[in-house]
C-alpha positions in Angstrom: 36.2 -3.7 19.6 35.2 0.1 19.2 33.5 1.8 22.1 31.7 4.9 21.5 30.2 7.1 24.2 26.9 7.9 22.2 26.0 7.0 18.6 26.5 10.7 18.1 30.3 10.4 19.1 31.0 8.8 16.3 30.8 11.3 13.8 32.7 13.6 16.1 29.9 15.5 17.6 30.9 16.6 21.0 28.7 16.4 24.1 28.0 19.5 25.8 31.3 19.9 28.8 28.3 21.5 31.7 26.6 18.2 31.5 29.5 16.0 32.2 30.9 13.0 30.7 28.1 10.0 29.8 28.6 6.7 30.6 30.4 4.5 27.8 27.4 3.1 25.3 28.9 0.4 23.5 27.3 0.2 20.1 29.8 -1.9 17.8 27.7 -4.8 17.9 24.3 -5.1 16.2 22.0 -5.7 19.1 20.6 -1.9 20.0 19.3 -1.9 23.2 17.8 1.7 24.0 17.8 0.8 27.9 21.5 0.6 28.0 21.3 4.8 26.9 20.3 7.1 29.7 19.9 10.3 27.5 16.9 9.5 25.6 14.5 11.1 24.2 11.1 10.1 24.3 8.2 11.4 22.1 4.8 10.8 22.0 2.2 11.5 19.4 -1.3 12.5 19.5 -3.2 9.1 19.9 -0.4 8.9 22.8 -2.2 11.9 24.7 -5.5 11.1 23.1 -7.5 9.5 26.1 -7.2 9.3 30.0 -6.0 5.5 29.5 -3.3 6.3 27.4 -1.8 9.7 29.3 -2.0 7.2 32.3 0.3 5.1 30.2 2.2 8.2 28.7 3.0 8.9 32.9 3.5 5.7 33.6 6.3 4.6 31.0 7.8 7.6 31.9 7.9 7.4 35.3 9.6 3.8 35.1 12.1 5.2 32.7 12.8 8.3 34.6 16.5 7.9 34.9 16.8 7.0 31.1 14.6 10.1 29.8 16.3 13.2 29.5 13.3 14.8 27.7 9.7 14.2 26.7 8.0 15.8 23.0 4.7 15.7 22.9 2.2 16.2 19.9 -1.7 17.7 20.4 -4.0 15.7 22.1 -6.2 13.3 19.8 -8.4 15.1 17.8 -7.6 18.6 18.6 -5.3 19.4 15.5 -8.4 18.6 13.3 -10.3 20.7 15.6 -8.5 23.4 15.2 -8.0 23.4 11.2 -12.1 23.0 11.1 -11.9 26.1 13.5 -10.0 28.0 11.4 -11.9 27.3 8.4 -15.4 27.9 10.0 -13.8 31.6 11.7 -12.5 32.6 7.7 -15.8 31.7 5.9 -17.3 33.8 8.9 -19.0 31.7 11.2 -17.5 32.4 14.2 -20.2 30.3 16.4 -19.2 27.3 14.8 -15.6 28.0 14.7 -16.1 28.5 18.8 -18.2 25.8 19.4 -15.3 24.0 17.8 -13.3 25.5 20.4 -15.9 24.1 23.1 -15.0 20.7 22.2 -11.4 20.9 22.2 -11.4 22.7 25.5 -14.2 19.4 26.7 -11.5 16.7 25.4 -8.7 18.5 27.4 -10.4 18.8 30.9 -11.8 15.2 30.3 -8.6 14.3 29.7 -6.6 16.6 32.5 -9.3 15.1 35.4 -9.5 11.7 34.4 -6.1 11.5 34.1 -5.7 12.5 37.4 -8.2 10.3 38.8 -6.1 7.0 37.8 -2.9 8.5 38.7 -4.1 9.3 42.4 -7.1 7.0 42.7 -10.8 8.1 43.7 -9.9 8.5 47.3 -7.4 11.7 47.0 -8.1 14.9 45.9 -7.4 16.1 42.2 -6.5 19.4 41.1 -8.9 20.5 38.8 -7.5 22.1 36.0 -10.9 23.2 33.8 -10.2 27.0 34.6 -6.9 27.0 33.7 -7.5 25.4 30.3 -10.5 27.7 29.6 -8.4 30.6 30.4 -5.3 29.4 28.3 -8.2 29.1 25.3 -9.4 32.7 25.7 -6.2 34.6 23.5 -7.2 31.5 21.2 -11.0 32.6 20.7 -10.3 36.2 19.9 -7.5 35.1 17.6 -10.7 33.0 15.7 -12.8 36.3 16.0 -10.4 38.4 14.3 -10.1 35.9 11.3 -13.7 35.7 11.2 -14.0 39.8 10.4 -11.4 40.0 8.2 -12.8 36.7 5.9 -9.1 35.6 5.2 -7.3 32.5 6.5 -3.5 33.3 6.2 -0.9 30.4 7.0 1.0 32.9 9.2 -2.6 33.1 11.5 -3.5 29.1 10.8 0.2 28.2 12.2 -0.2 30.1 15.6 -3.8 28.3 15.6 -2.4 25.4 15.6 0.5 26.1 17.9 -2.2 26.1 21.1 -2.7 22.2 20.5 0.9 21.1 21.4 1.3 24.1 23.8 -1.9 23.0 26.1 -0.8 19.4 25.7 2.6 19.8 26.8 1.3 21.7 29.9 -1.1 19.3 31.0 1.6 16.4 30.7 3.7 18.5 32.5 1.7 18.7 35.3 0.1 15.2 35.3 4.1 14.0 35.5 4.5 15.7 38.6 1.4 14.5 40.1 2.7 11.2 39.6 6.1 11.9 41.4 7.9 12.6 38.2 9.1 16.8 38.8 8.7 18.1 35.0 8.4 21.5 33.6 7.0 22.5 30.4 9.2 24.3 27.7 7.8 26.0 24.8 9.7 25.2 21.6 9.3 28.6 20.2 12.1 29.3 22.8 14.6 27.2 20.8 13.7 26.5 17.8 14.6 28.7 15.1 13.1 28.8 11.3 11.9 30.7 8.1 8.9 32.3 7.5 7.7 29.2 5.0 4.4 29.0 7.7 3.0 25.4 7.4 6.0 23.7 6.5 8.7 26.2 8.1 12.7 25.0 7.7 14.8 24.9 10.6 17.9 26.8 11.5 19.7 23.8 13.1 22.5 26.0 14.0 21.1 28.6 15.5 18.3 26.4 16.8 21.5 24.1 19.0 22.9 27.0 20.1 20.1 28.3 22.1 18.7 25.0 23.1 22.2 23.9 23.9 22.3 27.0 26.4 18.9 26.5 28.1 19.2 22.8 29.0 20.9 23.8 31.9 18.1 25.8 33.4 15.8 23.2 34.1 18.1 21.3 36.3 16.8 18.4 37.4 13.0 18.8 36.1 11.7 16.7 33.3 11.6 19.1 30.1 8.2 18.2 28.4 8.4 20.0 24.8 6.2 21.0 22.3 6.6 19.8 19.6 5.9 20.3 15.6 5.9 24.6 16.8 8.9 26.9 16.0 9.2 30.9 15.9 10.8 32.3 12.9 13.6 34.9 13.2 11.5 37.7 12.9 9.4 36.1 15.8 6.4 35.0 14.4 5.0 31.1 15.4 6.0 28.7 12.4 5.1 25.3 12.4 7.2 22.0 10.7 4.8 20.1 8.6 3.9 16.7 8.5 5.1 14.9 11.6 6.2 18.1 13.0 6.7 16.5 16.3 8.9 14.1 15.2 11.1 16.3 13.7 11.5 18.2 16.9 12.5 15.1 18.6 15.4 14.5 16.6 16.6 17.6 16.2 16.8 18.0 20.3 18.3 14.1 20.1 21.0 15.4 17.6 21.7 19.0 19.8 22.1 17.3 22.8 23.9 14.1 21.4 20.7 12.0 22.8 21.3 8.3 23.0 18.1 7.4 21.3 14.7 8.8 19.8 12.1 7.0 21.5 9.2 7.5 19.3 5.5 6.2 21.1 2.8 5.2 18.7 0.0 3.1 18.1 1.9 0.9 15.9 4.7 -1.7 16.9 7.3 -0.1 14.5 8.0 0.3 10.5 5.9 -2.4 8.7 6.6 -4.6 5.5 4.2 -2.1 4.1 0.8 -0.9 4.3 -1.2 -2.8 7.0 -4.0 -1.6 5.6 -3.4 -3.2 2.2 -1.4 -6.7 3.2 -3.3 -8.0 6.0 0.3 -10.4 7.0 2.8 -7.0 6.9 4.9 -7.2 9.6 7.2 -4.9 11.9 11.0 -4.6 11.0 13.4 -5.0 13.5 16.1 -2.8 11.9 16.4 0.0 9.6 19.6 1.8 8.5 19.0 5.7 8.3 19.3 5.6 4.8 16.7 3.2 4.5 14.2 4.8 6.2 14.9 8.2 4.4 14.5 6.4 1.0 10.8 4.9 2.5 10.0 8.2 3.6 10.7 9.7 0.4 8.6 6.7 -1.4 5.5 7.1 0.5 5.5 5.6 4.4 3.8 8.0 6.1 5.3 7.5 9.5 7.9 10.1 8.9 8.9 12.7 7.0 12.4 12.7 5.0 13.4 16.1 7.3 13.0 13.9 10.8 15.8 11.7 9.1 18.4 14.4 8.5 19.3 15.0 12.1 19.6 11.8 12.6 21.6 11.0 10.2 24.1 14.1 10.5 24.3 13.2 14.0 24.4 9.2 13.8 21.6 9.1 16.5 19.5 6.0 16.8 15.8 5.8 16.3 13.3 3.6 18.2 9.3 3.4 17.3 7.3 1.5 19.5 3.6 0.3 20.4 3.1 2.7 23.3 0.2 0.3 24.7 3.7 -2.5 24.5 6.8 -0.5 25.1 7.9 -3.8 26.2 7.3 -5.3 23.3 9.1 -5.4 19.2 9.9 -2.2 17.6 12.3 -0.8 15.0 15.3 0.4 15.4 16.8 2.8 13.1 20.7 3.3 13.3 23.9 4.3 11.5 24.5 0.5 11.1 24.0 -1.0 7.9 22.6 -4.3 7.8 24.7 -6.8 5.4 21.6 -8.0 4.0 20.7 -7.7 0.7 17.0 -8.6 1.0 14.1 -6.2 0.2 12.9 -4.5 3.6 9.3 -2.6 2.8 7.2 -2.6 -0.3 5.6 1.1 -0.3 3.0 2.9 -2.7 2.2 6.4 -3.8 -0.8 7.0 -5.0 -3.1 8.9 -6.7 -0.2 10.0 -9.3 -0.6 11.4 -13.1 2.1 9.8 -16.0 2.9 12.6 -18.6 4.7 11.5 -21.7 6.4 13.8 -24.2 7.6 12.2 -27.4 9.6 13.7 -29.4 10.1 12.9 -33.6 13.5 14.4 -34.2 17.2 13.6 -33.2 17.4 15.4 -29.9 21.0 16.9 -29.8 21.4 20.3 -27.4 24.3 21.7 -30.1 21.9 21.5 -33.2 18.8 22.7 -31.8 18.1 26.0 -31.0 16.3 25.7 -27.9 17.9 22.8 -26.7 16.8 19.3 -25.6 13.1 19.0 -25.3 13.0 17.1 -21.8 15.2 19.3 -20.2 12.8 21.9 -21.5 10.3 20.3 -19.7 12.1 19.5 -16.7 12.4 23.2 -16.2 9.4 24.1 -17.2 7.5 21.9 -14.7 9.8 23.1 -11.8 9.4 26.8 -13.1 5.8 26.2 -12.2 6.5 24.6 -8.9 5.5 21.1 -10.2 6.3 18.4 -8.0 7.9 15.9 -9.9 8.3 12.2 -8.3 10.0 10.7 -11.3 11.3 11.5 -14.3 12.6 8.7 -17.0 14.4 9.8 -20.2 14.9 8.3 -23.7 18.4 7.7 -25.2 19.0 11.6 -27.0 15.8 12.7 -24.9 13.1 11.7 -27.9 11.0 11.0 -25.0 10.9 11.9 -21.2 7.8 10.2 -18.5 7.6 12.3 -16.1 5.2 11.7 -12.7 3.9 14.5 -10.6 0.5 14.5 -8.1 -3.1 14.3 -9.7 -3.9 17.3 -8.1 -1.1 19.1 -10.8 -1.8 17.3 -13.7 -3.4 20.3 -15.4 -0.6 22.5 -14.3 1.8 20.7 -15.8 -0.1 19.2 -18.8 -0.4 23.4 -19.9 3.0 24.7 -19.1 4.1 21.4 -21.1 1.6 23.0 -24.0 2.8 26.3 -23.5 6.6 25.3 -23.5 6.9 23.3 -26.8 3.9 25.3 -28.3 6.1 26.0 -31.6 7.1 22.0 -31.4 3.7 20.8 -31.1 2.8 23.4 -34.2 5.4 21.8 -36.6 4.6 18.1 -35.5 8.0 17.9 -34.2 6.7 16.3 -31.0 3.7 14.2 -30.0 0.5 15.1 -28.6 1.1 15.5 -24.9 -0.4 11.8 -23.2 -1.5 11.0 -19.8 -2.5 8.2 -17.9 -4.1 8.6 -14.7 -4.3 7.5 -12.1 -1.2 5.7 -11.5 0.5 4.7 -8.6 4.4 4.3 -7.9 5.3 1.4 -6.3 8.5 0.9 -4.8 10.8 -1.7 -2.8 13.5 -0.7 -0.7 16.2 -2.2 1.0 20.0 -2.2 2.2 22.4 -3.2 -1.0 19.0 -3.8 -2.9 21.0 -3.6 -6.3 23.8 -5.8 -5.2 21.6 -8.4 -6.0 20.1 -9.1 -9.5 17.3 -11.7 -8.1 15.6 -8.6 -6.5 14.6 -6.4 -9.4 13.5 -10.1 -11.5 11.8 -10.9 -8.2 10.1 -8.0 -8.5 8.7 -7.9 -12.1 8.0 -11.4 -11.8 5.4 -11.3 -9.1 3.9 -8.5 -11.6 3.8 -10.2 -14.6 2.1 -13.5 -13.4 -0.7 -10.8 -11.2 -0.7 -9.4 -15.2 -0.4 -6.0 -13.7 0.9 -3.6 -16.6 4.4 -1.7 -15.5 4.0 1.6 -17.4 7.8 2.3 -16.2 10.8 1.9 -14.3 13.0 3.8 -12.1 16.1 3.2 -10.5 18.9 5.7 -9.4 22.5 5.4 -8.5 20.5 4.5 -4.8 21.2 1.0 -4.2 18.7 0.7 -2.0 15.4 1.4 -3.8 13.7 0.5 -7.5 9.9 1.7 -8.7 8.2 1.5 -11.1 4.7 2.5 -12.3 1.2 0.8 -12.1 -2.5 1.7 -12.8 -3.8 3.2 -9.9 -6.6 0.7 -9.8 -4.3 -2.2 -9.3 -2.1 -0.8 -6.6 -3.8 -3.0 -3.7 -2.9 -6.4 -5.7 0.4 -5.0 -6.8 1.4 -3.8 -3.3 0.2 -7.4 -2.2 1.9 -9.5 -4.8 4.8 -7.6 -4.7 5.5 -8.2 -0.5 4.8 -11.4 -0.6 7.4 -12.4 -3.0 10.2 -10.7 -0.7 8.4 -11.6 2.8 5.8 -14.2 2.9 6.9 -17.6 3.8 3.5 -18.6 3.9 0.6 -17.9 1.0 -2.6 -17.1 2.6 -5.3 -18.5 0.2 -8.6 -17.0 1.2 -11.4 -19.0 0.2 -15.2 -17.7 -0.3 -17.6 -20.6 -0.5 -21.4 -21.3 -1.6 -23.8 -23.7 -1.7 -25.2 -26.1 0.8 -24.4 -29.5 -0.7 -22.1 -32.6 -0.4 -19.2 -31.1 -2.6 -19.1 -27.8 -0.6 -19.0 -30.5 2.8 -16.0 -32.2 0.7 -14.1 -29.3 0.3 -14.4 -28.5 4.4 -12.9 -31.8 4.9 -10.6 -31.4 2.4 -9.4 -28.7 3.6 -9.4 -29.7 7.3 -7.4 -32.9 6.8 -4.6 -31.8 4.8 -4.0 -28.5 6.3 -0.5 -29.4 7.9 0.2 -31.1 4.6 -0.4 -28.2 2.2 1.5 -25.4 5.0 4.5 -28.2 5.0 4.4 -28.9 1.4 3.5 -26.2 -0.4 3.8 -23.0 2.3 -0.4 -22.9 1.6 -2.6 -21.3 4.2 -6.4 -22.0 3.1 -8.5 -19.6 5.0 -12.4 -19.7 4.8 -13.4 -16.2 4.8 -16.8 -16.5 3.5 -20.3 -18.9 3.2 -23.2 -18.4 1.7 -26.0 -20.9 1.1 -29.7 -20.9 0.4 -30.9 -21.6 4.3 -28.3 -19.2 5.5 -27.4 -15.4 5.1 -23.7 -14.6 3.7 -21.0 -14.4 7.0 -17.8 -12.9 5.9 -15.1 -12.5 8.5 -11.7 -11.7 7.1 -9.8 -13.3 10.0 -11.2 -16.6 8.9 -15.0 -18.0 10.1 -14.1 -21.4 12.3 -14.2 -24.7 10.3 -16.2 -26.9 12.9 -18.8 -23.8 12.9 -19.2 -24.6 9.4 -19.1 -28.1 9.3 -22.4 -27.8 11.7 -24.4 -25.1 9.7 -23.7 -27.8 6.3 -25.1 -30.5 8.5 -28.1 -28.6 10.1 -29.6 -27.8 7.0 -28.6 -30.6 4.7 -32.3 -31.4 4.9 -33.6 -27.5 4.0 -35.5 -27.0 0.9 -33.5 -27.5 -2.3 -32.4 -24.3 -3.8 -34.2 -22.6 -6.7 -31.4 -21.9 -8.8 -33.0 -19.6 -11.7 -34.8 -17.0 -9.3 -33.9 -13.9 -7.0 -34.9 -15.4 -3.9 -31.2 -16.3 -2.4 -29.7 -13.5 -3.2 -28.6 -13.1 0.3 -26.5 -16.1 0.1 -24.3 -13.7 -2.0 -21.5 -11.3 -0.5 -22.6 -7.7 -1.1 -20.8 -6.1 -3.1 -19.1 -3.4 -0.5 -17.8 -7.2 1.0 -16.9 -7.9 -2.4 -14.8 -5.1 -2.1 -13.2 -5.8 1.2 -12.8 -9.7 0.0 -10.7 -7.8 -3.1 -8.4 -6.2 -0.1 -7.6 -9.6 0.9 -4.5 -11.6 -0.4 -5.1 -14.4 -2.8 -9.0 -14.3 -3.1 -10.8 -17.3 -4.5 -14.4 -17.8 -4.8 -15.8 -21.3 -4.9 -19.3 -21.7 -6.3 -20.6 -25.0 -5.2 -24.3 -23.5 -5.5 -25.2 -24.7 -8.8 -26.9 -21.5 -9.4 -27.1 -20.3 -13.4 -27.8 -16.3 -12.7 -24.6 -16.0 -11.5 -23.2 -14.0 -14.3 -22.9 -10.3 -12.9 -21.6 -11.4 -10.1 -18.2 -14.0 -11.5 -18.0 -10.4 -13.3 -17.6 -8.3 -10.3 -15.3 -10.6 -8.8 -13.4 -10.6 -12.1 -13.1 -6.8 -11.6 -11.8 -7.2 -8.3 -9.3 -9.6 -9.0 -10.8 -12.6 -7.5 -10.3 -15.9 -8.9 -14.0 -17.8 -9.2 -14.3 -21.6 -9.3 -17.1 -23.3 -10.4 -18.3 -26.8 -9.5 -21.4 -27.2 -12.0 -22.0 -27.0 -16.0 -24.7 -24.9 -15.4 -22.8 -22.1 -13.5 -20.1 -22.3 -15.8 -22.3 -21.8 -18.5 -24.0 -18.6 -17.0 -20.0 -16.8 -17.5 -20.4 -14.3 -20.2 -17.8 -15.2 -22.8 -16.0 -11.5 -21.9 -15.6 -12.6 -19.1 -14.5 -16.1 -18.8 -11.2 -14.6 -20.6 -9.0 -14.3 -17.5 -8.9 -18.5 -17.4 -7.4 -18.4 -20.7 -4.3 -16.6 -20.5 -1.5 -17.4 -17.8 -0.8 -13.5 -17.1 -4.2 -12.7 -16.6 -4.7 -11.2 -12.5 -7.5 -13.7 -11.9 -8.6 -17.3 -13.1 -12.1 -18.3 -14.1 -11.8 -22.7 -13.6 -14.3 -25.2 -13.3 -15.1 -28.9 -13.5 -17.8 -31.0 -13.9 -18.6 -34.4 -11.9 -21.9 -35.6 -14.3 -21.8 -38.1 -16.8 -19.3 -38.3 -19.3 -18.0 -35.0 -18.2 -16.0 -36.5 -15.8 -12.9 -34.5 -15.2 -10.6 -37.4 -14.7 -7.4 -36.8 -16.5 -7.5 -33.4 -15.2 -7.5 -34.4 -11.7 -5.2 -36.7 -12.1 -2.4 -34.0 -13.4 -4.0 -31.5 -10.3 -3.2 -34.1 -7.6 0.3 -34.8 -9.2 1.6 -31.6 -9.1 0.1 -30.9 -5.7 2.4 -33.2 -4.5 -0.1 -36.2 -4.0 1.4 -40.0 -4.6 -0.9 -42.1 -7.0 -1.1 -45.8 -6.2 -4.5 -46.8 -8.1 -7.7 -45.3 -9.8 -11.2 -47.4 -8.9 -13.5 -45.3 -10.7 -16.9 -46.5 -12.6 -16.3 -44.8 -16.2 -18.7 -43.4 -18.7 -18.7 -45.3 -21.8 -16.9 -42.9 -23.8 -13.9 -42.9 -20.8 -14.4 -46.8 -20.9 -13.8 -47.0 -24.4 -10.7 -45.0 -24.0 -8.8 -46.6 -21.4 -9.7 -50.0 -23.2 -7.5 -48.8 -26.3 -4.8 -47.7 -23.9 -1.8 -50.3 -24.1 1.0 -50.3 -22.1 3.8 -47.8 -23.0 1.8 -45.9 -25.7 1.0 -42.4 -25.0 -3.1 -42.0 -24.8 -3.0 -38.9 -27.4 -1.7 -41.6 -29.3 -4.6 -44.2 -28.9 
C-alpha cells in the first residue's frame, strides 16, 4: 500500500516547510472521505449566503468543521451579482436613480441578512451588533463609481468588473464577522491581495505562479484566524480589479486548494453533487458518486454548467480532490472528483449544448493542399472562422476535405456564415463549392465517461436509443478522448434526446407516464389494471406506470407530474359514474383537456402516453399537439380514432417514428381479439383459455380453424 501525505503529494508538489508536516492521508484506496483531511477548503456559493437560514447554516457547518477548514471562499450574496449588472446597465444608459435604487436593494438584502443572521446565531435574548452603517458606508465609493458611469454614457468591462468586485467583497466581510460571532475567530482577505491576472476584464486569466507565490507568503499572517476569501475577484498586474468568469468563485477555491496543497475542495451548493444530467430535463437524473478530473473537465467542456473547464486545471495539475455537496445536507451524498480513475467503462452523464448553428461547406473538386493554389478548403475555413474569433464547438471533416461541418453558437451564425462567403468567394463564383447550408437550431449532445471507447456497446447504445425515439443525428464526433462521443440533434428534440439517451445508460426502471380521460368503465379498468399488476410489470419488465393526468366531463383536468394518487382516482371515477353522459361533438368539456402550456410540461416528462378513454370525436387538434410534443396517444373508441387527421396518424405506422398513435375497438365485430392475444404474450402474461362470446364473422373463423393449421391459412 502507497501512503500519500495529501493528494497533492503525489505529483510532487511540496507543502509549504512554515506550516509544518500534515498528518499522513491515505488515499490509495477508493473510498475518499474528505473528513479524514484537515486542510480543506470550503466554498460556498451565492444561494449559500443568500438568506439568514442558510448563512446560519453556512456558520454552522463551519463551526463543526473548524479543525478541518483551513479556508472559507465565498461568492456574492443571492441576488446581488444580478443587482449589480442591472446597476451598471441602468448608470450607462443614464439613469442613475434607478441604477441607485438598485443599489438600495442590495444594500436591504445585506443588512437583512447581516441582523437576521445574527439573531439565530445569538438568539432574541442577547444583543446583536448592528451592522446597517457599516454596509451603507462600504456602498458609498460604490454609488459614485455608478454616478461617474452614468455621465460618461459608457459601460467599460474594466468599470463593470470593479462593480461587481463589491458583491463578494461585502459578502466575505459579513461572513467574516458572523463567524466570529459564533465563536469561530475569522478574518476577511481580499483576493486582489493574491491573486494575480491579465487585463482580459470579465473573464481575466490567472498567473498561477505568481498568484502562489504571494498567497503562499501571506498565509502565515493570519495565524490562527479563519481566512474567509473573496472569491471570483483578482487584480491584474497593472493593478486594476479583474474578475474570472463563470463560476469565478470556484475557480478561486481551487487555485488556493492547489497553492496550499489543500486536502480537499469542499464546494457548498444547492444541489447534492454532479447529476446524470440535466435535472431539469430527466426528472430521475441522479447524483454521481465519483468523477475522475478528466471526466469532469470533458462535462464541463460539453455543457454542465456547474463548472467551468479553468476550476479543473488546478486541480488536476495538483492532483487535489474535489467534493460538491447539498449545503442544506452536508451530511448527505455528494461527488467526489479525484485523480483516481474509476475502472468502469460505463457512461457517467448525458449533457446538451444548445442553441447551436451546423454550417456545412461542400466542396466539388479533389481537395489536395499540393495542387491547389490556395490550399484545402476546410482548413480555409477553419482559419477563417478563428480569424474572426468564431467559437467553434465541433468541427467534422470529409476524406480529402470535400466537405467540413462545422458547429459554432447561434448568436455567430451570421459571423461565420459571411467570413465563410467572403473566404471561398472566388470558389463559390466558379461552382467549385456548394452553396453554404445551415441548420439551426441544433443541439450537441454528448455522453461521457471513464474508458467510454474501450467499450463498443456504448456508442451502439447510444445511437440505438436515437434511432427507435427517430431523432435524426445530423453528425458525429469523437476525438482521440476516450471518454466522451457527440453528436448532433435538432434543437427541438434535445429534451427527448437528452431523455432517451440517459436512460439507456442509467435507468433501471422506465417511468411510463400516463395521461388519462374519460369517466367510464374502461378508464376504471385501466386504474385497476394498473394497480394490480404494478409489482409484476416493475419485476418483469423494469415498468413504472405513473398517472400524471385526468380529465373527465364532471371534473376539471389535474396534472401533477409526481404522479396524482391511485385510490384518489378510483373515488372521483366512482362519484360521478352517475354524472350526466358526456356530449362528445361540442366545446363544452373542454376543461377536461390539459392546456396546452401542461401539454408542454407533460412533453418534459419521460415516456409520455396519453390514453383517451373519452370517446370524444373533436379531438383532432389536440392527438396533433401531442404528436408535436412527442407524446404517444391511445385511443379506446372508433369514433376518436377516426377524428386523427390522416397527417397525423403517421407516427403509428412507422417503428422509428418518436411517438405512436394506437387504438382498439371493443364493439361488435371490431373486436380486437387476436391483437390482444399477441399484446398479453409478449407482456409476459401465460394463456390458459379464451371464454369469449364472438361476433359472427370471429365465429365463423375459429370454426374453420383445425388443429395444427396456421389461421392465415384457413
Amino acid at each position: 500500500m502507497v501512503a500519500f501525505t495529501s493528494p497533492s503529494s503525489s505529483v510532487g508538489m511540496q507543502w509549504p516547510a512554515k506550516f509544518g508536516f500534515p498528518p499522513i492521508l491515505d488515499l490509495a484506496s477508493a473510498n475518499l472521505n474528505y473528513t479524514q483531511g484537515t486542510r480543506n477548503v470550503f466554498k460556498f456559493g451565492g444561494t449559500s449566503v443568500g438568506s439568514p437560514e442558510r448563512l446560519f447554516q453556512l456558520v454552522t457547518i463551519v463551526k463543526a468543521e473548524r479543525k478541518r477548514v483551513m479556508s472559507v471562499v465565498v461568492s456574492a450574496m443571492g441576488k446581488n451579482t444580478d443587482l449589480l449588472l442591472d446597476a451598471a446597465s441602468a448608470a450607462a444608459s443614464g439613469d442613475i436613480d434607478a441604477a441607485l435604487a438598485l443599489i438600495d436593494r442590495v444594500e436591504e438584502l445585506t443588512i437583512r441578512n447581516a441582523n437576521d443572521t445574527q439573531r439565530l446565531i445569538l438568539g432574541d435574548d442577547k444583543p446583536i451588533e448592528d451592522l446597517t452603517k457599516d454596509i451603507q458606508a462600504f456602498h458609498v465609493p460604490l454609488r459614485q463609481l455608478l454616478l461617474g458611469v452614468s455621465l460618461l454614457r459608457e459601460q467599460t468591462l474594466a468599470a463593470l468588473d470593479t462593480v461587481l468586485s463589491f458583491g463578494e467583497r461585502i459578502s466575505a466581510t459579513i461572513v467574516a464577522k458572523l463567524l466570529t460571532a459564533n465563536g469561530v475567530p475569522a478574518i476577511y482577505v481580499d483576493a486582489r491581495k493574491w491573486v494575480v491576472t491579465n487585463e482580459s476584464f470579465g473573464c481575466a486569466k490567472v498567473d498561477f505562479e505568481a498568484s502562489k507565490a504571494k498567497l503562499v507568503a501571506l498565509a502565515p499572517t493570519w495565524g490562527s484566524l479563519l481566512p474567509v476569501i473573496t472569491g471570483f475577484i483578482g487584480k491584474s498586474t497593472s493593478g486594476r480589479t479583474t474578475t474570472l468568469g463563470r463560476n469565478g468563485s470556484d475557480y478561486t477555491a481551487t487555485l488556493i486548494g492547489a497553492s496550499l496543497q489543500a486536502d480537499y475542495v469542499v464546494i457548498n451548493t444547492d444541489i447534492s453533487g454532479v447529476m446524470t444530467a440535466d435535472p431539469r430535463i430527466v426528472g430521475s437524473a441522479t447524483s454521481v458518486s465519483h468523477l475522475s478530473h478528466h471526466e469532469a473537465l470533458e462535462l464541463a467542456i460539453y455543457g454542465t454548467r456547474m463548472f467551468h473547464t479553468r476550476t479543473m486545471v488546478p486541480l488536476i495539475n495538483s492532483g487535489v480532490t474535489m467534493l460538491i455537496r447539498n449545503t442544506m445536507d452536508p451530511s448527505g451524498n455528494g461527488t467526489y472528483i479525484s485523480s483516481l480513475a474509476s475502472a468502469d467503462k460505463s457512461v457517467t452523464c448525458t449533457t446538451s449544448l444548445e442553441n447551436l448553428s451546423l454550417i456545412e461547406v461542400r466542396t466539388r473538386i479533389l481537395q489536395e493542399a499540393d495542387r491547389h493554389e490556395h490550399g484545402n478548403v476546410g482548413a480555409r475555413v477553419i482559419q477563417c472562422l478563428e480569424h474572426e474569433r468564431v467559437h467553434i464547438w465541433l468541427s467534422i471533416r470529409a476524406a480529402h476535405g470535400q466537405s467540413i461541418s462545422i458547429v459554432v453558437p447561434s448568436h455567430q451564425e451570421v459571423v461565420a456564415r459571411t467570413a465563410i462567403a467572403t473566404e471561398l468567394k472566388s470558389e463559390l463564383q466558379n461552382n467549385e463549392v456548394d452553396t453554404v447550408n445551415c441548420v439551426s437550431p441544433v443541439t450537441m449532445l454528448s455522453i461521457v465517461g471513464e474508458k467510454l471507447n474501450k467499450a463498443s456497446a456504448n456508442a451502439a447504445k447510444m445511437f440505438t436509443a436515437l434511432a427507435t425515439a427517430g431523432i435524426d443525428v445530423l453528425a458525429v464526433g469523437q476525438g482521440t478522448s476516450s471518454r466522451s462521443l457527440s453528436c448532433i440533434v435538432h434543437g427541438a428534440k434535445t429534451k427527448l434526446a437528452v431523455r432517451r439517451v440517459h436512460d439507456a445508460f442509467n435507468a433501471s426502471t422506465l417511468v411510463a407516464n400516463l395521461i388519462l380521460l374519460g369517466c367510464n368503465g374502461t378508464t376504471r379498468s385501466i386504474l385497476d389494471k394498473i394497480i394490480g399488476q404494478a409489482d409484476k410489470y416493475r419485476q418483469r419488465h423494469n415498468v413504472e406506470l405513473r398517472v400524471v393526468g385526468f380529465g373527465s366531463n364532471c371534473t376539471p383536468f389535474q396534472f401533477d407530474p409526481n404522479g396524482i394518487k391511485l385510490d384518489t382516482l378510483v373515488d372521483q371515477l366512482q362519484s360521478c359514474s352517475k354524472a350526466t353522459p358526456l356530449r362528445r361533438d361540442c366545446g363544452l368539456y373542454d376543461h377536461a383537456r390539459p392546456s396546452d402550456d401542461i401539454v408542454s410540461l407533460i412533453h418534459d416528462l419521460s415516456c409520455p402516453i396519453l390514453v383517451d378513454c373519452s370517446g370524444r370525436s373533436d379531438n383532432a387538434a389536440f392527438y396533433s399537439s401531442c404528436f408535436a410534443k412527442d407524446i404517444h396517444v391511445i385511443v379506446s373508441n372508433v369514433r376518436s380514432a377516426n377524428s386523427v387527421p390522416k397527417s397525423s396518424a403517421s407516427p403509428s405506422l412507422h417503428a422509428l417514428d418518436p411517438c405512436y398513435f394506437l387504438y382498439n375497438s371493443v364493439v361488435g365485430a371490431s373486436l380486437p381479439i387476436f391483437d390482444t392475444l399477441a399484446n398479453l404474450l409478449n407482456t409476459g402474461d401465460h394463456l390458459h383459455r379464451v371464454d369469449a362470446a364472438l361476433s359472427g364473422t370471429l365465429g365463423y373463423v375459429c370454426d374453420r380453424v383445425r388443429p395444427n393449421e396456421w389461421l392465415s391459412f384457413r
